[in-house]
N, C-alpha and C positions, 0 to 999 in steps of 0.2 A: 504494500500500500504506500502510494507517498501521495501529500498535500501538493499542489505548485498553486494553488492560490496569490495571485497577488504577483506571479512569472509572468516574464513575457516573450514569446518570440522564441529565440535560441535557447533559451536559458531551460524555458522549458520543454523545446525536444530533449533537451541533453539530458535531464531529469530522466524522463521518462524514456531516453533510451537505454540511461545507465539502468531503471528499473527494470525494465524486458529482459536486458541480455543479463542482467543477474539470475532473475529469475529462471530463466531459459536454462542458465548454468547450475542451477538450485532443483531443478525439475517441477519447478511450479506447473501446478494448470489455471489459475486466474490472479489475477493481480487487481488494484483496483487504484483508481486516480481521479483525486478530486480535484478537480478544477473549479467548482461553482460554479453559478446559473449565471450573474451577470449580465453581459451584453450576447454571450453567446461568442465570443470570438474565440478564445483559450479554447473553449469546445472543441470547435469547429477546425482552430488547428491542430489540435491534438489527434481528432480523426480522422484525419486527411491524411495526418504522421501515421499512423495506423494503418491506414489501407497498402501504404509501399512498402510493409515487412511480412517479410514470406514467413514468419512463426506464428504472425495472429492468424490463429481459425477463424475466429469474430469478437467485436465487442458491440456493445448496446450499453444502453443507460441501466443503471443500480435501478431495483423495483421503488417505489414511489416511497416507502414506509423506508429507506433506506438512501435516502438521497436523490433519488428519481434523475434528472439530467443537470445534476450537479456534478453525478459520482458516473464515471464509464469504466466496466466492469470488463476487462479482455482476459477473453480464452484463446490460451496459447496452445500449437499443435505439441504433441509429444512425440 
């Protein structure tokens, strides 16, 4: 799990890639990154960053009672 709240841009791919490939190294199957609802931008580049890595199966927003599209929840392949 890591927070990038309040990141912006680089700083937060770099977050969130150092978090994948740990995990990937850890043999995770989900991870989760909150970014907050906001404007929707951190979102939106986060899963964009998401789509051009060959280990995410998929992710989607956290269920509602859990952060809903604050929190984006990835399953990594094994």
């Amino acid at each position: 799990e890591i927070d990038i709240r309040g990141y912006r841009g680089e700083p937060a791919i770099t977050a969130v890639q150092q978090l994948i490939d740990n995990a990937c190294m850890m043999g995770m199957g989900k991870v989760w990154i909150l970014h907050g609802r906001g404007n929707g931008t951190l979102r939106q580049l986060i899963h964009d960053y998401l789509k051009s890595l060959p280990y995410v199966e998929a992710f989607q927003d956290a269920p509602e009672d859990q952060g809903g599209s604050g929190i984006t929840v990835v399953t990594l392949k094994r």
